[in-house]
DSSP file (Angstrom, degrees, kcal/mol; ACC not computed):
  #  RESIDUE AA STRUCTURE BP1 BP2  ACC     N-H-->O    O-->H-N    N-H-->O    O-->H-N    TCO  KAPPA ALPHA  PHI   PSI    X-CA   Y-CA   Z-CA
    1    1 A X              0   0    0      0, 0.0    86,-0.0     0, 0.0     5,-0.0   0.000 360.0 360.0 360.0 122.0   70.0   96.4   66.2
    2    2 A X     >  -     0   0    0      1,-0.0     4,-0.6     4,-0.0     3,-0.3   0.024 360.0 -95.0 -82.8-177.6   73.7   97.5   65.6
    3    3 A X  H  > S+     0   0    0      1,-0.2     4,-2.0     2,-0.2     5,-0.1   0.494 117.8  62.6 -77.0 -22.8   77.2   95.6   66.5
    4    4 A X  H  > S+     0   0    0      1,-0.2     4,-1.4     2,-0.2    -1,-0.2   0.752  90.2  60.6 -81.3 -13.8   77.3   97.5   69.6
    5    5 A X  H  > S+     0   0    0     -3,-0.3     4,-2.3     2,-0.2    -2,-0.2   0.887 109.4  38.8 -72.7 -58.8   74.7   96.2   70.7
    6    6 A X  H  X S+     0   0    0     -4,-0.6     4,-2.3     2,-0.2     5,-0.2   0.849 115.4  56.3 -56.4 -36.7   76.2   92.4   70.6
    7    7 A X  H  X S+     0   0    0     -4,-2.0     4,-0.8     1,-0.2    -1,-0.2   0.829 111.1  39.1 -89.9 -12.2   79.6   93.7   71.7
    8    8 A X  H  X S+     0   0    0     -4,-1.4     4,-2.1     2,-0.2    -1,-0.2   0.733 114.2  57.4 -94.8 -14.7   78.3   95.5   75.2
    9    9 A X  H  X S+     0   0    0     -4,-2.3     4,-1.5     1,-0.2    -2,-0.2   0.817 107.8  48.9 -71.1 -23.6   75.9   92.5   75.6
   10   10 A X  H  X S+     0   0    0     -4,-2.3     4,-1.0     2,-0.2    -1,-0.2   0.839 110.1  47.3 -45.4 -56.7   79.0   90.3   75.6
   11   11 A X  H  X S+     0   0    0     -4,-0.8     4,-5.5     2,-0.2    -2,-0.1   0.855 110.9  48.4 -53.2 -49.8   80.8   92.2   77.9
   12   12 A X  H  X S+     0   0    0     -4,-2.1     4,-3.9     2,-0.2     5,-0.3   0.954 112.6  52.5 -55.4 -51.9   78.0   92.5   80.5
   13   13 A X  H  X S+     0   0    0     -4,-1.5     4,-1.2    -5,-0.2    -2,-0.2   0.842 116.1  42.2 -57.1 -26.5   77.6   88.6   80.0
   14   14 A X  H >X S+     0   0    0     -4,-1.0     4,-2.3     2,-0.2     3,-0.5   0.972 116.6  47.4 -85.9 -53.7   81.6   88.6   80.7
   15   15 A X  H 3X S+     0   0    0     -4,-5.5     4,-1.7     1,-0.2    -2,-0.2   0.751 113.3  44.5 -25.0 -44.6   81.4   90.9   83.4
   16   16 A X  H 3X S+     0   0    0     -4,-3.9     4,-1.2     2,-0.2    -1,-0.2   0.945 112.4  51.7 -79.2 -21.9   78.5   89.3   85.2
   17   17 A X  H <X S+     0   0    0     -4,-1.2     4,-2.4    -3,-0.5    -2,-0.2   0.959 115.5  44.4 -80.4 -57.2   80.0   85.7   84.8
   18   18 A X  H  X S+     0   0    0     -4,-2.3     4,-3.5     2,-0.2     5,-0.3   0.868 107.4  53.8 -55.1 -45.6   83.4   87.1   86.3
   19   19 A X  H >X S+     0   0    0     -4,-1.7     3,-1.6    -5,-0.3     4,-0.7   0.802 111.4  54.5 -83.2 -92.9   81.6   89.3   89.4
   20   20 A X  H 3X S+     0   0    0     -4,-1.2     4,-1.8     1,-0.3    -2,-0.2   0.422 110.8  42.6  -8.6 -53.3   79.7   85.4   90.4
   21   21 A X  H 3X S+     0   0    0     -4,-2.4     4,-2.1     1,-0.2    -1,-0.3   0.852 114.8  48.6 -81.3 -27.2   83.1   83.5   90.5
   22   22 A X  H <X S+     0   0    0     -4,-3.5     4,-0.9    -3,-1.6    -2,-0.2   0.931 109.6  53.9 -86.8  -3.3   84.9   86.2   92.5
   23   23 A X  H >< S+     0   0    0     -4,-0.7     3,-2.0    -5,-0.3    -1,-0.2   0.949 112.1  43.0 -56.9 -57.9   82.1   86.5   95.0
   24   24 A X  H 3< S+     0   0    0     -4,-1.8    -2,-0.2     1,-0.3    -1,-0.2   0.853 104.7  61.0 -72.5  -9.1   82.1   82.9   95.7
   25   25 A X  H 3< S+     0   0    0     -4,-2.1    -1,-0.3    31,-0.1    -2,-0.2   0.872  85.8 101.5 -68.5 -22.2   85.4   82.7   95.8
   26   26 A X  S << S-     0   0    0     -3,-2.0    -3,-0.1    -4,-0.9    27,-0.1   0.022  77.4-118.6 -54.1 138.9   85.3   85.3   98.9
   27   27 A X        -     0   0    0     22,-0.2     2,-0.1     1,-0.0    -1,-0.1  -0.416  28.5-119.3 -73.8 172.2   85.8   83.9  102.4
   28   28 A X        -     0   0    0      2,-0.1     2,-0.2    -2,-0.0    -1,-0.0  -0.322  19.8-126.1 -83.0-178.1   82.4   84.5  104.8
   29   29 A X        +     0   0    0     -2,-0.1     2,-0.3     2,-0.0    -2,-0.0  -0.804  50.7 157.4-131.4  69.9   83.4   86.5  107.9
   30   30 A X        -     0   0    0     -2,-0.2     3,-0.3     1,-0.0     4,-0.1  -0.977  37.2-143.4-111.5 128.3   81.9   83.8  110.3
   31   31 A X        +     0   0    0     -2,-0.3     3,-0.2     1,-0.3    -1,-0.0  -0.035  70.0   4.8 -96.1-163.7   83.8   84.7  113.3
   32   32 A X  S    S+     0   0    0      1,-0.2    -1,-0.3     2,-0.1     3,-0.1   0.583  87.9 121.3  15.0  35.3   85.1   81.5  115.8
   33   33 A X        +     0   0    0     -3,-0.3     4,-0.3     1,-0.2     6,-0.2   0.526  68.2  58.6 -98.1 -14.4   83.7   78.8  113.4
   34   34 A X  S    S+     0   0    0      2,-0.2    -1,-0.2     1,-0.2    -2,-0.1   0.518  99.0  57.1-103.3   1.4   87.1   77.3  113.1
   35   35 A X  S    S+     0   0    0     -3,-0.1    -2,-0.2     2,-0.1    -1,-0.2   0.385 106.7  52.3 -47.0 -33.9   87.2   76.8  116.8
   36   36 A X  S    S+     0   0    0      3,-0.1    -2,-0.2     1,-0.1    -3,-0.1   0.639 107.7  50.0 -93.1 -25.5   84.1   74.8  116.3
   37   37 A X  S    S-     0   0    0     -4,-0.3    -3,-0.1     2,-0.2    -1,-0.1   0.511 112.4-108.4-119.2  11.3   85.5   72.9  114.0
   38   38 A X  S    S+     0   0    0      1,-0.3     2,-0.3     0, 0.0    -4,-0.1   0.031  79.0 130.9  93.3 -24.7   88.9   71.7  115.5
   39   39 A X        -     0   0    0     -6,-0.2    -1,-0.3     2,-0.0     2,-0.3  -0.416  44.2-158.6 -73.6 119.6   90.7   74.1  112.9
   40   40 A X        -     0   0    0     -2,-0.3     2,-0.4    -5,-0.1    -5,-0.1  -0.840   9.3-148.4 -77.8 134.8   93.6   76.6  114.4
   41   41 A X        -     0   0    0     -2,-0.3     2,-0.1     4,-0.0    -7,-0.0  -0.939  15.6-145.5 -93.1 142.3   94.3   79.6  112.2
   42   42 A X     >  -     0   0    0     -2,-0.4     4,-2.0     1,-0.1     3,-0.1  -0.461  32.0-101.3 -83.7 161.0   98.0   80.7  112.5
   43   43 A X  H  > S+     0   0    0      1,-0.2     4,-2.3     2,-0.2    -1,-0.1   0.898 124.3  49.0 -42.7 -40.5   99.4   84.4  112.3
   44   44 A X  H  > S+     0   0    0      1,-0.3     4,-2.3     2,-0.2     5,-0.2   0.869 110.7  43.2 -85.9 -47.1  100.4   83.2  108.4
   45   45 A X  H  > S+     0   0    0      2,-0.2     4,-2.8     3,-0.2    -1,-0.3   0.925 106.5  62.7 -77.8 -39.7   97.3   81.7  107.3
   46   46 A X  H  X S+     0   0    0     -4,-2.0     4,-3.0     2,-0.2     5,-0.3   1.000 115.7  37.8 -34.8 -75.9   95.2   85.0  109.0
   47   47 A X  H  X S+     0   0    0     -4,-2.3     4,-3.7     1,-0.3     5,-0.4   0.936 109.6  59.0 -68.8 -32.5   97.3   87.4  106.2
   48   48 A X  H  X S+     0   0    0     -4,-2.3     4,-2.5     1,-0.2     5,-0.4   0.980 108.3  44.2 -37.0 -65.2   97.2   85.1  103.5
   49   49 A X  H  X S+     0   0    0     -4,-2.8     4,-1.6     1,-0.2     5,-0.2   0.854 116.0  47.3 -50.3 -29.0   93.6   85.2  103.7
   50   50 A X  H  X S+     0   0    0     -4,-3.0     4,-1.8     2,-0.2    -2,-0.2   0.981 110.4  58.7 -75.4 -44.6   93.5   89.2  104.1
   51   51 A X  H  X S+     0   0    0     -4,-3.7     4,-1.6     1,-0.3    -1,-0.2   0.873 110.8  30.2 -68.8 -43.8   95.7   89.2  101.6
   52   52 A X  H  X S+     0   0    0     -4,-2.5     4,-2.1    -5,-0.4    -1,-0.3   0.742 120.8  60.0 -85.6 -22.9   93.7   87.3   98.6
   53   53 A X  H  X S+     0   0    0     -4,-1.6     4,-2.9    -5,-0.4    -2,-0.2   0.855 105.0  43.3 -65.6 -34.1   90.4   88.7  100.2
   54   54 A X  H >X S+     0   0    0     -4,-1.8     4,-1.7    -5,-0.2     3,-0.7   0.999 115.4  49.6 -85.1 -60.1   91.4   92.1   99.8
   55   55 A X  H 3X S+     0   0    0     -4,-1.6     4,-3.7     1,-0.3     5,-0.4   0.929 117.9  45.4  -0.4 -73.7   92.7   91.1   96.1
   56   56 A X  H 3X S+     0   0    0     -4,-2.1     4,-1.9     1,-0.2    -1,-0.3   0.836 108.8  50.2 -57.1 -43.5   89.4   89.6   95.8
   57   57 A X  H <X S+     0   0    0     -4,-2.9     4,-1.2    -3,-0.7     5,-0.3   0.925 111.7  49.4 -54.9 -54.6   87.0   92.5   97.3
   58   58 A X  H  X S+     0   0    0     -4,-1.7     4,-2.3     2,-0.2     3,-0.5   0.930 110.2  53.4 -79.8 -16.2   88.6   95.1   95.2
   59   59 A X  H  X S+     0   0    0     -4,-3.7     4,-3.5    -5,-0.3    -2,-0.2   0.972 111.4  49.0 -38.6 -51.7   88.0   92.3   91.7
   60   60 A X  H  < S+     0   0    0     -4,-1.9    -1,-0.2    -5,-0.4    -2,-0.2   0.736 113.0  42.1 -73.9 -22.9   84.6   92.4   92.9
   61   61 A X  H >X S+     0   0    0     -4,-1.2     4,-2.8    -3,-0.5     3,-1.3   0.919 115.9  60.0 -64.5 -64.9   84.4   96.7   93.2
   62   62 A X  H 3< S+     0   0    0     -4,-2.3    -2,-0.2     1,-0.3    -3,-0.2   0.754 113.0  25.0 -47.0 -57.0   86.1   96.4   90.2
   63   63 A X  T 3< S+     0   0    0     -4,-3.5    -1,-0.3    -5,-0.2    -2,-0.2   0.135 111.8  63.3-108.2  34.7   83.5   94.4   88.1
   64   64 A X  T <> S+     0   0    0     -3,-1.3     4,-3.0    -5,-0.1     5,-0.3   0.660 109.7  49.4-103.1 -47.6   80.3   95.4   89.9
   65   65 A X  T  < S+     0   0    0     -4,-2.8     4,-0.5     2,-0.2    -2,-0.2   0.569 113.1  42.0 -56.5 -10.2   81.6   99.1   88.4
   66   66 A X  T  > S+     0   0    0     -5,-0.3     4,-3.0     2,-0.1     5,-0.2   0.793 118.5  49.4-106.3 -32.4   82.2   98.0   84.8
   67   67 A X  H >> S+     0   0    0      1,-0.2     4,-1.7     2,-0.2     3,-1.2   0.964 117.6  39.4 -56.3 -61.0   78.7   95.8   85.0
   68   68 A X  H 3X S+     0   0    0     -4,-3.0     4,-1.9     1,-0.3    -1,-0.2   0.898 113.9  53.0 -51.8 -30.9   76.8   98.6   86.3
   69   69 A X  H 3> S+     0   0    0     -4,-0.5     4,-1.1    -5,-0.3    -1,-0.3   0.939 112.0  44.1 -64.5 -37.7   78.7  100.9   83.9
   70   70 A X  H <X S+     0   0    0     -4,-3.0     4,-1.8    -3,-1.2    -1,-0.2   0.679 110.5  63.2 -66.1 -27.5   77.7   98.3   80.4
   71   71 A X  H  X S+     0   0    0     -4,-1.7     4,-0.6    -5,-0.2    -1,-0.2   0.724 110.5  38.7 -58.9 -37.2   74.0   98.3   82.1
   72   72 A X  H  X S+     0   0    0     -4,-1.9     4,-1.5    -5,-0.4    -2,-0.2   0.724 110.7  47.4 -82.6 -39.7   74.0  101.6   81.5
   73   73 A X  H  X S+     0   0    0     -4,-1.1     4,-2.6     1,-0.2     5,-0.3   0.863 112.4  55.9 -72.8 -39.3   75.5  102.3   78.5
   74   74 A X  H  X S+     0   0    0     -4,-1.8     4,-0.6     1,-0.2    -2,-0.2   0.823 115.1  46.0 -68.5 -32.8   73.0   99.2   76.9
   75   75 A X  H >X S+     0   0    0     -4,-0.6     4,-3.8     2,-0.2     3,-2.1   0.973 112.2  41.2 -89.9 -70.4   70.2  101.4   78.4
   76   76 A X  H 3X S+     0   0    0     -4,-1.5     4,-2.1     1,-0.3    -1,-0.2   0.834 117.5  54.6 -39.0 -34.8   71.0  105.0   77.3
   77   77 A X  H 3< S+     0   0    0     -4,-2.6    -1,-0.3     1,-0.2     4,-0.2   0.641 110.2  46.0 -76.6 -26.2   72.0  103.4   73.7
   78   78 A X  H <X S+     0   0    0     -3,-2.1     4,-1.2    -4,-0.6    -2,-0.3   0.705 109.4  51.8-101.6 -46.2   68.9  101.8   73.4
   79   79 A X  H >X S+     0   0    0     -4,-3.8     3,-4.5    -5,-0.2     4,-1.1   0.930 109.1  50.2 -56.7 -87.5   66.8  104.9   74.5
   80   80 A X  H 3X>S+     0   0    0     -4,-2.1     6,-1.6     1,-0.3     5,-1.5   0.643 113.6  49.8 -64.3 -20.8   68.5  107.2   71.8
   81   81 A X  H 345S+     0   0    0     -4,-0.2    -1,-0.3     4,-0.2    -2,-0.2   0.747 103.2  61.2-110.2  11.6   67.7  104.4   69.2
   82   82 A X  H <<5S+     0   0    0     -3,-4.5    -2,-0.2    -4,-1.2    -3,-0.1   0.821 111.8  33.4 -38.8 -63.4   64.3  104.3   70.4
   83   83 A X  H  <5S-     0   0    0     -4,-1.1    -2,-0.2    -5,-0.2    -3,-0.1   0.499 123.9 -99.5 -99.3  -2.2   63.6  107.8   69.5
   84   84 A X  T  <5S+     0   0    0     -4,-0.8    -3,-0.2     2,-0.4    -4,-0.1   0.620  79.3 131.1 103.3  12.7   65.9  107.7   66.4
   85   85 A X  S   <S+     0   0    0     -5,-1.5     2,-0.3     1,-0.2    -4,-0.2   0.994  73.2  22.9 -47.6 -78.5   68.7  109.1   67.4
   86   86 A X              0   0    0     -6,-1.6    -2,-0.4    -9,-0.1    -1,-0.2  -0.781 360.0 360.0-105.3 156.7   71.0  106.6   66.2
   87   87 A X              0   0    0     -2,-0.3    -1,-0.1    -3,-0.1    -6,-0.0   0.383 360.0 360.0-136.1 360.0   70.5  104.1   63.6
């Protein structure tokens, strides 16, 4: 087992740990529930939120692509030193 091996398992580990907190940070899209619960949202507080949501939805594009992409590489890397490829 090589050094690459440690340094994309790291990454993935950083990767996954990062795509977990910016999902929960993401608001739900439960629509009228702040009606229900005595809270007004104002025109200001509506774009604020779009604004850090949309921040946050492309974070989350962002590291769902690099995980899948380290998932991948740890696989393919691992095949070819399977069969002896690399050593």
């Amino acid at each position: 087992m090589g050094w690459y091996f440690y340094l994309i398992g790291a990454l993935v580990l950083v990767a996954a740990i990062a795509l977990i907190i910016v999902v929960i940070l993401q608001e739900g899209n439960s629509k009228g529930v702040g009606v229900v619960s005595g809270g007004a949202d104002s025109f200001f507080s509506k774009n604020k939120a779009r604004s850090v949501d949309s921040l946050l939805r492309r974070f989350t594009k962002f590291f769902a692509i690099g995980f899948f992409v380290l998932v991948l590489a740890i696989n393919v890397i691992s095949y070819f030193v399977a069969t002896g490829a690399i050593k």
